[in-house]
PDB file of N, CA, C, O and CB in Angstrom:
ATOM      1  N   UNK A   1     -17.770 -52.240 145.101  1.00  0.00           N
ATOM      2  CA  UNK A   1     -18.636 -51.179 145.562  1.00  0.00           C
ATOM      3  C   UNK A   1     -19.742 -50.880 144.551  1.00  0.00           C
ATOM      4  O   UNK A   1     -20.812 -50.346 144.842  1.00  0.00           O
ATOM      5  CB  UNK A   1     -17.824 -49.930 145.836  1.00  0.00           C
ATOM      6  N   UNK A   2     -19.245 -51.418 142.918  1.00  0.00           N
ATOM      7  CA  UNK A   2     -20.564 -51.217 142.223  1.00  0.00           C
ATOM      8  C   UNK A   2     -21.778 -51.899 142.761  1.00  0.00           C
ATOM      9  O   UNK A   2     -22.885 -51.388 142.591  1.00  0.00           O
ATOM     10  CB  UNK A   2     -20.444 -51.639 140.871  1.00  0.00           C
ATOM     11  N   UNK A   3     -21.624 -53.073 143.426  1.00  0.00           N
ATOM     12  CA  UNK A   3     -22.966 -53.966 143.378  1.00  0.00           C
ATOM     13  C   UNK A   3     -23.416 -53.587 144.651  1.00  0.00           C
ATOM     14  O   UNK A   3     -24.374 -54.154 145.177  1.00  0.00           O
ATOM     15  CB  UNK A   3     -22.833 -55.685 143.193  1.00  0.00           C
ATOM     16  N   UNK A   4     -22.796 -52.668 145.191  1.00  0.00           N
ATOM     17  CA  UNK A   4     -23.375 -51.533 146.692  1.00  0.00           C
ATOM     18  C   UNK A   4     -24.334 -50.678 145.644  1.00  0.00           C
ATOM     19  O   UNK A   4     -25.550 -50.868 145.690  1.00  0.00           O
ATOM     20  CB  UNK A   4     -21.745 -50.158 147.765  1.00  0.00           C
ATOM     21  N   UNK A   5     -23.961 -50.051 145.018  1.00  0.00           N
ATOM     22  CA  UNK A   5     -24.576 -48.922 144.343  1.00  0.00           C
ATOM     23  C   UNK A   5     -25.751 -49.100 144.113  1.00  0.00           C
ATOM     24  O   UNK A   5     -26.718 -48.538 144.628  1.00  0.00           O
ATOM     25  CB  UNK A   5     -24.069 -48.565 143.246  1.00  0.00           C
ATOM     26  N   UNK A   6     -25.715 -50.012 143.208  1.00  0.00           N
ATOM     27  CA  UNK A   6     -26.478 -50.745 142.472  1.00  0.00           C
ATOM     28  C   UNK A   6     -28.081 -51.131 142.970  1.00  0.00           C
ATOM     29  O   UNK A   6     -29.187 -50.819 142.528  1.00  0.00           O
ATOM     30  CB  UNK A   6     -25.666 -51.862 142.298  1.00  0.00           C
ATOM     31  N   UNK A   7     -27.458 -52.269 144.525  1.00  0.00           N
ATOM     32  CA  UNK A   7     -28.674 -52.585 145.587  1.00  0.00           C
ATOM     33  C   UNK A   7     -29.031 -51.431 145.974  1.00  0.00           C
ATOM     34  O   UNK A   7     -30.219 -51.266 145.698  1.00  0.00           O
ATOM     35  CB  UNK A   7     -28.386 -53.441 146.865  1.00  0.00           C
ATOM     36  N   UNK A   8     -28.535 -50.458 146.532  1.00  0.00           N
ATOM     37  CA  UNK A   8     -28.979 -49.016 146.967  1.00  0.00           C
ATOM     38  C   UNK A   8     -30.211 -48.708 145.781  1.00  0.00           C
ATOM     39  O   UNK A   8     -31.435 -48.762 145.905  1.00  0.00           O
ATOM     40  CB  UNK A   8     -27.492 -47.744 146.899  1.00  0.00           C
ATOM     41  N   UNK A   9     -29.478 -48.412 144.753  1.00  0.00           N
ATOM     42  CA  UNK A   9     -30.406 -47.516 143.635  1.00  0.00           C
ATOM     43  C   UNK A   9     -31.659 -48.783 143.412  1.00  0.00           C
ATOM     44  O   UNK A   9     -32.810 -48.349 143.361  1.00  0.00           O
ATOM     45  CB  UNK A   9     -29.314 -47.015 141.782  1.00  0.00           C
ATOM     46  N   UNK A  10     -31.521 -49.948 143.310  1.00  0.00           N
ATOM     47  CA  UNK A  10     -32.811 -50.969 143.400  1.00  0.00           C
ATOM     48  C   UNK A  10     -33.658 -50.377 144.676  1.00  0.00           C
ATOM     49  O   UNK A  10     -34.858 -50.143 144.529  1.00  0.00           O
ATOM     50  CB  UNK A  10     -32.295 -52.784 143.710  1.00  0.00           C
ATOM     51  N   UNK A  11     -33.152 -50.195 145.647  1.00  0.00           N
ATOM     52  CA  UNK A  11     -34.176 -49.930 146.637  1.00  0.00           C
ATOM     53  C   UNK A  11     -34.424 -48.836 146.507  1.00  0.00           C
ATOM     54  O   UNK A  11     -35.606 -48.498 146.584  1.00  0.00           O
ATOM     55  CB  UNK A  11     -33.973 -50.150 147.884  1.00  0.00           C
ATOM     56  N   UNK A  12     -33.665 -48.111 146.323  1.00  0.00           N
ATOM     57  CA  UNK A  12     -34.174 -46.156 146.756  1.00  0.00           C
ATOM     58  C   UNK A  12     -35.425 -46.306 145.183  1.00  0.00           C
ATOM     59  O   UNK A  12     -36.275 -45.415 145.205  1.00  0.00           O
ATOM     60  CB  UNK A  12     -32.032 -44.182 146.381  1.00  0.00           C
ATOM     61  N   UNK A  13     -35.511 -47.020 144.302  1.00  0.00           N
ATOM     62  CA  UNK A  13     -36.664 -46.919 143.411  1.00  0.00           C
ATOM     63  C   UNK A  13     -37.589 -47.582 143.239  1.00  0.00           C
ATOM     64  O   UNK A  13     -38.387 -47.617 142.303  1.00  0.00           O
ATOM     65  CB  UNK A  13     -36.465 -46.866 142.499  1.00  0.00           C
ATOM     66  N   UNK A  14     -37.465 -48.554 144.814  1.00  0.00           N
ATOM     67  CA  UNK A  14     -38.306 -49.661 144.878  1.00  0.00           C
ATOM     68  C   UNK A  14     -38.941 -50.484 143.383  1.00  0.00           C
ATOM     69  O   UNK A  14     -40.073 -50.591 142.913  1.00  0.00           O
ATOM     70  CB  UNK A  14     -39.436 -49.089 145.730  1.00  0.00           C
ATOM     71  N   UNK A  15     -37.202 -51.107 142.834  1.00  0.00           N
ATOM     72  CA  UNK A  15     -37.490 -52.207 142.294  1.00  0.00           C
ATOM     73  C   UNK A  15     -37.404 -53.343 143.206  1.00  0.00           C
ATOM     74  O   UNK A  15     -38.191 -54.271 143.019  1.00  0.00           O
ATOM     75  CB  UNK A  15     -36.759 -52.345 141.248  1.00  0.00           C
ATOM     76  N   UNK A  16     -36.810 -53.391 143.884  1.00  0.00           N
ATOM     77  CA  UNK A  16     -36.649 -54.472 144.862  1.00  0.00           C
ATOM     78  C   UNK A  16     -37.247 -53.850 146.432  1.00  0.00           C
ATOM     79  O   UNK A  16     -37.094 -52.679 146.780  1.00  0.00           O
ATOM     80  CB  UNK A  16     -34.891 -54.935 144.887  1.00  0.00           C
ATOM     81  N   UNK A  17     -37.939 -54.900 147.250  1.00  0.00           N
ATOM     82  CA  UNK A  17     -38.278 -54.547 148.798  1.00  0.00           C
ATOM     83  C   UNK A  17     -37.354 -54.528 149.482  1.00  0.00           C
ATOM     84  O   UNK A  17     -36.277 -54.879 149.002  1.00  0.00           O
ATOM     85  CB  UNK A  17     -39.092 -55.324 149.501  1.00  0.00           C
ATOM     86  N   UNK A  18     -37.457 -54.018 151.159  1.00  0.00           N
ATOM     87  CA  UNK A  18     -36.433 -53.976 151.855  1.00  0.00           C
ATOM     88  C   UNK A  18     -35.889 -55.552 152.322  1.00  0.00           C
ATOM     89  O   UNK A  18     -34.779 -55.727 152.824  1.00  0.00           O
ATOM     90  CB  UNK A  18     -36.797 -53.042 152.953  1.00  0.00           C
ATOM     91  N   UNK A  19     -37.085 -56.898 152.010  1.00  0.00           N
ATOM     92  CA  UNK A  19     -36.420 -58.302 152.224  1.00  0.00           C
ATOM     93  C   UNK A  19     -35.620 -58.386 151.676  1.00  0.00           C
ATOM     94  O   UNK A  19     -34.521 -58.479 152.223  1.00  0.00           O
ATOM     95  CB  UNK A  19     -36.933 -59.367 152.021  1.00  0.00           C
ATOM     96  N   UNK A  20     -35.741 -58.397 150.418  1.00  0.00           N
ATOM     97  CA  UNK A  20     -34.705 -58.770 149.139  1.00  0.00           C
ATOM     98  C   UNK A  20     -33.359 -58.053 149.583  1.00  0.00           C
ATOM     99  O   UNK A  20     -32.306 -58.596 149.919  1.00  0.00           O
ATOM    100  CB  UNK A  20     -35.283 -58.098 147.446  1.00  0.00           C
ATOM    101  N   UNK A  21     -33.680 -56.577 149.493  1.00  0.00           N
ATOM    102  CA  UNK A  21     -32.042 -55.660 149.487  1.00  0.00           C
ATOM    103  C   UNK A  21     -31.115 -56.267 150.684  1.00  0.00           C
ATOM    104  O   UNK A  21     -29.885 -56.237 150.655  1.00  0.00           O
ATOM    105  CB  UNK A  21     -32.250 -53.664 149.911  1.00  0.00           C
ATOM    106  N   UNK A  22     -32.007 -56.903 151.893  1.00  0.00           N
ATOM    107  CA  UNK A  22     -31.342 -57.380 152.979  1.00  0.00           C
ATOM    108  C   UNK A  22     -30.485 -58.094 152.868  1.00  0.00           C
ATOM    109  O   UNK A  22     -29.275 -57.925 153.020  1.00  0.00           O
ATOM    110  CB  UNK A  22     -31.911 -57.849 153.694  1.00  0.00           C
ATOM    111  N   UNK A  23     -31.534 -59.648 152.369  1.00  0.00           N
ATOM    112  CA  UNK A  23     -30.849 -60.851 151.571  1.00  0.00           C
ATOM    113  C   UNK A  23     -29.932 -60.270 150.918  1.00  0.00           C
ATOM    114  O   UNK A  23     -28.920 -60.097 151.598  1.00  0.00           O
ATOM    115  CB  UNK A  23     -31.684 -61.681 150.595  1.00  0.00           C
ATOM    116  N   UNK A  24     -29.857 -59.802 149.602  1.00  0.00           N
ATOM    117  CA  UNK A  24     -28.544 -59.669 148.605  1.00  0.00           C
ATOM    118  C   UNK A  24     -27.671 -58.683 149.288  1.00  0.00           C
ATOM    119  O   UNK A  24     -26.503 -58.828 148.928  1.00  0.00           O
ATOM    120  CB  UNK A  24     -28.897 -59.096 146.982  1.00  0.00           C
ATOM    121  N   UNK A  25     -27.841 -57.712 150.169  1.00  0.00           N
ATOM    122  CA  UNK A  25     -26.740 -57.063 151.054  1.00  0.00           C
ATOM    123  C   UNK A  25     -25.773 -57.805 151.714  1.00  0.00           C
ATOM    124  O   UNK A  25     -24.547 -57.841 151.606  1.00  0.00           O
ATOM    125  CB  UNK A  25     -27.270 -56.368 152.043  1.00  0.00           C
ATOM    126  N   UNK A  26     -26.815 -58.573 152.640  1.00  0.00           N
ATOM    127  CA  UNK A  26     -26.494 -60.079 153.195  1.00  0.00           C
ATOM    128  C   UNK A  26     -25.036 -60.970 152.547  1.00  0.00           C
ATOM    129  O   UNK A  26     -23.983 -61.316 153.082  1.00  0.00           O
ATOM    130  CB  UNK A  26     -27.956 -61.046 152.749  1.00  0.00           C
ATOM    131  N   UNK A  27     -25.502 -61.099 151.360  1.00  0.00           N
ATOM    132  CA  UNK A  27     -25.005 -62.065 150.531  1.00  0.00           C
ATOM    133  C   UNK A  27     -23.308 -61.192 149.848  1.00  0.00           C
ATOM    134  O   UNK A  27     -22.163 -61.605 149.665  1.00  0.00           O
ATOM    135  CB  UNK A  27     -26.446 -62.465 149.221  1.00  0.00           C
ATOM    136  N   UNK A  28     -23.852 -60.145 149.699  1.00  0.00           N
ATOM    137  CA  UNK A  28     -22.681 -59.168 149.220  1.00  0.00           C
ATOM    138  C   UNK A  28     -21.592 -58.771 149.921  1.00  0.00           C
ATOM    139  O   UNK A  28     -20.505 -58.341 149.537  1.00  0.00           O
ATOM    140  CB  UNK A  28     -23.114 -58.045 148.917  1.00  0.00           C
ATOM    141  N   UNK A  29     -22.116 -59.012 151.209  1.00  0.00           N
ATOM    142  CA  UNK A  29     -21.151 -58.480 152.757  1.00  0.00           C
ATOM    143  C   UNK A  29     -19.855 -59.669 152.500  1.00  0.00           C
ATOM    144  O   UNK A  29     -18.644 -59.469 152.403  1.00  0.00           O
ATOM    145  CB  UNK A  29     -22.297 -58.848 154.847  1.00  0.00           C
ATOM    146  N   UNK A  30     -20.443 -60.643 152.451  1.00  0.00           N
ATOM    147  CA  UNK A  30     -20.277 -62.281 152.814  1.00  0.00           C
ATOM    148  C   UNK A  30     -19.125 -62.339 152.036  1.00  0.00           C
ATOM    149  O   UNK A  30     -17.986 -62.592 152.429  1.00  0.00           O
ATOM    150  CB  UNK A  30     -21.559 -63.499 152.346  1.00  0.00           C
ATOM    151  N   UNK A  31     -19.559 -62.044 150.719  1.00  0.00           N
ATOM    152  CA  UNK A  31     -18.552 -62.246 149.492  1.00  0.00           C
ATOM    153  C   UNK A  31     -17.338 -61.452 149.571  1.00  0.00           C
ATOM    154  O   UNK A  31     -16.156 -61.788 149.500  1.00  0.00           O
ATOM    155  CB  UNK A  31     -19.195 -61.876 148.144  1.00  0.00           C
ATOM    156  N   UNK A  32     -17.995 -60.123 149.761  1.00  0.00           N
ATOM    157  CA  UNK A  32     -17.088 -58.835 149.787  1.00  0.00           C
ATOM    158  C   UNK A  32     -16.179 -58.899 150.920  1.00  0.00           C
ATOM    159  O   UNK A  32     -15.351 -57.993 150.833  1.00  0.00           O
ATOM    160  CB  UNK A  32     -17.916 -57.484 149.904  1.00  0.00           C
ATOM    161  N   UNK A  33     -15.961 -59.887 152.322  1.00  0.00           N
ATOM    162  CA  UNK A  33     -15.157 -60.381 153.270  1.00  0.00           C
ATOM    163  C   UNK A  33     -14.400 -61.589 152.604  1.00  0.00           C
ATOM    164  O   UNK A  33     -13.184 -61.725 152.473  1.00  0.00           O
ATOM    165  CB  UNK A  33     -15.969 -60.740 154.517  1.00  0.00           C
ATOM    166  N   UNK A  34     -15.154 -62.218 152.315  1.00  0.00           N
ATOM    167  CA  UNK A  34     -13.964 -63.756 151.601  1.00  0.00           C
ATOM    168  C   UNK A  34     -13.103 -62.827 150.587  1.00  0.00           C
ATOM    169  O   UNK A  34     -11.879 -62.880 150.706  1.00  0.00           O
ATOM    170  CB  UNK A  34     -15.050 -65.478 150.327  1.00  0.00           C
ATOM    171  N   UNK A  35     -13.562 -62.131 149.774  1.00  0.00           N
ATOM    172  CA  UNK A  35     -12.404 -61.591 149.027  1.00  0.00           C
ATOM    173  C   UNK A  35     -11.490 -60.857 149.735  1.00  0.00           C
ATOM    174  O   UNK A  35     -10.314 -61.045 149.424  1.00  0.00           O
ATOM    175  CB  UNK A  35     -12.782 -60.807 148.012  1.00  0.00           C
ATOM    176  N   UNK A  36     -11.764 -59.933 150.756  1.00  0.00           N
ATOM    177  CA  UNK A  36     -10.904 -59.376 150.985  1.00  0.00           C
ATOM    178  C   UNK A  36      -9.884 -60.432 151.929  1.00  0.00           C
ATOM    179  O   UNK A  36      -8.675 -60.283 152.105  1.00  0.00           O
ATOM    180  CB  UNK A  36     -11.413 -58.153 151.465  1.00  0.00           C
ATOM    181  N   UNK A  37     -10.639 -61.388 152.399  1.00  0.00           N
ATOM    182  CA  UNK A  37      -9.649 -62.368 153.234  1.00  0.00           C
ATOM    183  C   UNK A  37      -8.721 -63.344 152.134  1.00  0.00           C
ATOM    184  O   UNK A  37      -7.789 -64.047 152.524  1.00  0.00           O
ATOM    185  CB  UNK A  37     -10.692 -63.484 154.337  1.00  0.00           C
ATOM    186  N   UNK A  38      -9.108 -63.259 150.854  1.00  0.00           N
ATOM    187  CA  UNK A  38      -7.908 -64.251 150.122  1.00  0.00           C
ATOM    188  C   UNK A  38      -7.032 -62.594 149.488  1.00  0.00           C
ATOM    189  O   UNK A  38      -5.835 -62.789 149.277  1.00  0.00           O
ATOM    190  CB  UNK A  38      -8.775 -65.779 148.383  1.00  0.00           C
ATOM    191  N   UNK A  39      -7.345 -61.619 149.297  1.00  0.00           N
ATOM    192  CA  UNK A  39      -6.394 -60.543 149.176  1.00  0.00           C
ATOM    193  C   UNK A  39      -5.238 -60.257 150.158  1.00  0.00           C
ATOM    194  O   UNK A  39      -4.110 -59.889 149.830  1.00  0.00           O
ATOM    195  CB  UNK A  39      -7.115 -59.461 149.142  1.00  0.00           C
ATOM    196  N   UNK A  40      -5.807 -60.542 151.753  1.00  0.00           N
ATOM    197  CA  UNK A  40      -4.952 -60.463 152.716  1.00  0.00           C
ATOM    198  C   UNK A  40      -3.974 -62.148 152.963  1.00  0.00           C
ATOM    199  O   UNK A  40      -3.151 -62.478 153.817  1.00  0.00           O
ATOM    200  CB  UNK A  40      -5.951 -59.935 154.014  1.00  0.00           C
ATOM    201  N   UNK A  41      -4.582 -62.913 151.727  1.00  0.00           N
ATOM    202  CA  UNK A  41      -3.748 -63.981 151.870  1.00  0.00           C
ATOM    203  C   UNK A  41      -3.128 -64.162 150.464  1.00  0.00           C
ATOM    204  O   UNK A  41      -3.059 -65.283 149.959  1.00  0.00           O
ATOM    205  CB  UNK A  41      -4.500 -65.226 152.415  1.00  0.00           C
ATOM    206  N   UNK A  42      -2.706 -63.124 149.873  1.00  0.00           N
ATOM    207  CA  UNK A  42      -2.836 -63.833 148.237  1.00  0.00           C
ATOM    208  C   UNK A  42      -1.930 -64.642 148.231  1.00  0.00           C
ATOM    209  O   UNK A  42      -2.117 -65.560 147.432  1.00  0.00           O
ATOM    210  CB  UNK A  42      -2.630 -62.934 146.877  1.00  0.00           C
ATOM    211  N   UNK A  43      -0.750 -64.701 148.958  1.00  0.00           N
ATOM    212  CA  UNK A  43       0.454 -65.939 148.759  1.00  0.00           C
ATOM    213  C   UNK A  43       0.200 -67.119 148.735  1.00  0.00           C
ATOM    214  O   UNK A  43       0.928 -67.868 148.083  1.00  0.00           O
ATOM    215  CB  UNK A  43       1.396 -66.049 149.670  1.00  0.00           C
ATOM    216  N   UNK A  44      -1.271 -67.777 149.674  1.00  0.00           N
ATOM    217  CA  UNK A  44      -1.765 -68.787 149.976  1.00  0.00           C
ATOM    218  C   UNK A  44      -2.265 -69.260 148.668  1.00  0.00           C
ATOM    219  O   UNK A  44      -1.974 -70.405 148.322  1.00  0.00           O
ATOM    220  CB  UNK A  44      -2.627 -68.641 151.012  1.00  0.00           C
ATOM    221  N   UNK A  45      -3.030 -68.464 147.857  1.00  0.00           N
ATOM    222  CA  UNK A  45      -3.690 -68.332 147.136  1.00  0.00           C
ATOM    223  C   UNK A  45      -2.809 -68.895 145.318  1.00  0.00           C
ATOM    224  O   UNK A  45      -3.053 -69.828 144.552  1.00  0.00           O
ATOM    225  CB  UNK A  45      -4.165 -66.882 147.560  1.00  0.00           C
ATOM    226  N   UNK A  46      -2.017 -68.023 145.293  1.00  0.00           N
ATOM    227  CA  UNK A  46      -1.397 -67.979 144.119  1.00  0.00           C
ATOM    228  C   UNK A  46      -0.043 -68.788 144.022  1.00  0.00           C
ATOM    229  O   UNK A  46       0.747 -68.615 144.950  1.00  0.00           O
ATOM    230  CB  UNK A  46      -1.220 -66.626 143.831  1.00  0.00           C
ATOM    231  N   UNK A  47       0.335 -69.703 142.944  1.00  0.00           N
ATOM    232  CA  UNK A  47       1.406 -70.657 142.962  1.00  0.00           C
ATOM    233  C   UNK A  47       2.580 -69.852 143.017  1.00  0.00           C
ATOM    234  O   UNK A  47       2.357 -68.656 142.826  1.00  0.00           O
ATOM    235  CB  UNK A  47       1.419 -71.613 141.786  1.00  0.00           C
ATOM    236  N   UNK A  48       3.822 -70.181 143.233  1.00  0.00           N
ATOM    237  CA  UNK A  48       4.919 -69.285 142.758  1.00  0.00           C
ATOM    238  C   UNK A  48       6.314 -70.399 142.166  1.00  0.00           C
ATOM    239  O   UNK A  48       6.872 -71.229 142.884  1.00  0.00           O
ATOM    240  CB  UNK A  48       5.405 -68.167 144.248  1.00  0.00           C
ATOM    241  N   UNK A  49       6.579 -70.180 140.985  1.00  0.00           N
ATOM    242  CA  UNK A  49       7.138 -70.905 139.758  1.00  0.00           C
ATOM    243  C   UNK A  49       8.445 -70.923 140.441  1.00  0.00           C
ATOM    244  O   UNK A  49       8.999 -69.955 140.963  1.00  0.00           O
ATOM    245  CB  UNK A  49       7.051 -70.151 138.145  1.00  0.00           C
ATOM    246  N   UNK A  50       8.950 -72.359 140.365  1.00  0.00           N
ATOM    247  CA  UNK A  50      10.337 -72.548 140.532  1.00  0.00           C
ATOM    248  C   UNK A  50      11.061 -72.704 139.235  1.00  0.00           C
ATOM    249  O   UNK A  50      10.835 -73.195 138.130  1.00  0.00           O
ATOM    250  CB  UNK A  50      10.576 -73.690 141.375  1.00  0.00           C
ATOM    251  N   UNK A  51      12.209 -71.956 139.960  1.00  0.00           N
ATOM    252  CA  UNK A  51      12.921 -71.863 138.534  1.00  0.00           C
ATOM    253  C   UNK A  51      14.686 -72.989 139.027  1.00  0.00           C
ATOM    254  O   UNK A  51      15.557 -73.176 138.177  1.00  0.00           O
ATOM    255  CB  UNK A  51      13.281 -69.531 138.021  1.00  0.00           C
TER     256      UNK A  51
END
């Protein structure tokens, strides 16, 4: 949620235009779903040690 903040406060001070904030919103959504889809899979994800 920081790099929400973050794009917000870039735009609300127009360091960045509304293309850009789109794009990297865009891009942030994207990411911010794959993670939460290997969180809802972490077993897939992570080895588990035989003993």
């Amino acid at each position: 949620m920081e790099t929400q903040a973050w794009l917000d406060h870039a735009a609300t001070c127009d360091y960045i235009g509304n293309e850009v904030y789109r794009e990297l919103d865009d891009a942030w959504q994207a990411i911010v779903a794959m993670l939460n889809g290997m969180i809802q899979k972490a077993d897939d994800f992570c080895r588990h040690s035989v003993k």
